[in-house]
N, C-alpha and C positions, 0 to 999 in steps of 0.2 A: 226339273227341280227334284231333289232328294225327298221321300214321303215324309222326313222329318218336318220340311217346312210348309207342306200342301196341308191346309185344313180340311177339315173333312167336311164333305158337302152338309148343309142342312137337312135335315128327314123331313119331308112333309106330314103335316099334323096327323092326318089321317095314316100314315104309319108307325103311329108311337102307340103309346096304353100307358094310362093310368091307372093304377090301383089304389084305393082306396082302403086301408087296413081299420077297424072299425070293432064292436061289440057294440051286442043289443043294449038298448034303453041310455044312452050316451048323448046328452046334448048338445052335445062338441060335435060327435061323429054327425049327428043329425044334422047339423051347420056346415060341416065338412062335404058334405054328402051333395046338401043343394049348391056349392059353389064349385065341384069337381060337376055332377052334372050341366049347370049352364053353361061355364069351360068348353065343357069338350061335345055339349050339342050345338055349341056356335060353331068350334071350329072344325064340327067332323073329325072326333079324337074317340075312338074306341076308349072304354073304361071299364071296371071289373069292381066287385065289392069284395072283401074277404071279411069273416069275421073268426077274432082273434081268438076265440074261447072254441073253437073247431081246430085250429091250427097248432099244434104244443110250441113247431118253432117259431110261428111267429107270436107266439105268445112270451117266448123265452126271449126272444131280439128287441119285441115292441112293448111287453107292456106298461111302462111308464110314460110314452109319449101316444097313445092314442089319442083321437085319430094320426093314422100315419097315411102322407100320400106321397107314393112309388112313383116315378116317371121313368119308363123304359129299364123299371126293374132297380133302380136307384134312389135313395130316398130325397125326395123335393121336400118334404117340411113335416112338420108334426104340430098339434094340439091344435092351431088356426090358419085355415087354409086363404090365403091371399089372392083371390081373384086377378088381378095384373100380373102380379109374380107367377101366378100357373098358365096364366095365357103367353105370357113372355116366355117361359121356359118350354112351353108345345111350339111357340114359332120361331124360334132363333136356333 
């Protein structure tokens, strides 16, 4: 079969990363924060915090949508993070 029409295997959860894009005192980010960690310590998914007022570029790309959460370095959502929707997006 041509690689045009093979999909590409699934990554298991535990080799993906979340990021978490964030600034201190943010009630969002704080809500953002608890449902990226129960996520990814259910399914064994490495995760990372970054905060955006450290960062210039991710300050310049992100700050109207904070929190922003990354999956494998792509952006999965911004402002409220969807528990189903980030557990579906680390296993499929």
């Amino acid at each position: 079969m041509t690689p045009i029409f093979r999909r590409n295997a699934p990554r298991a959860p535990q080799d993906r990363l979340v990021t978490l894009v964030r600034k201190p005192g943010c009630h969002l980010c704080d809500d953002a924060q608890s449902v990226v960690e129960k996520v990814c310590a259910d399914l064994g998914v490495p995760w990372e915090r970054k905060d955006i007022t450290q960062d210039p570029q991710l300050h310049d790309q992100y700050w109207e949508q904070i929190p922003v959460v990354l999956v494998d370095g792509e952006q999965h959502t911004f402002w409220r993070v969807n528990e189903n929707r980030l557990r579906k997006a680390l296993t499929e």
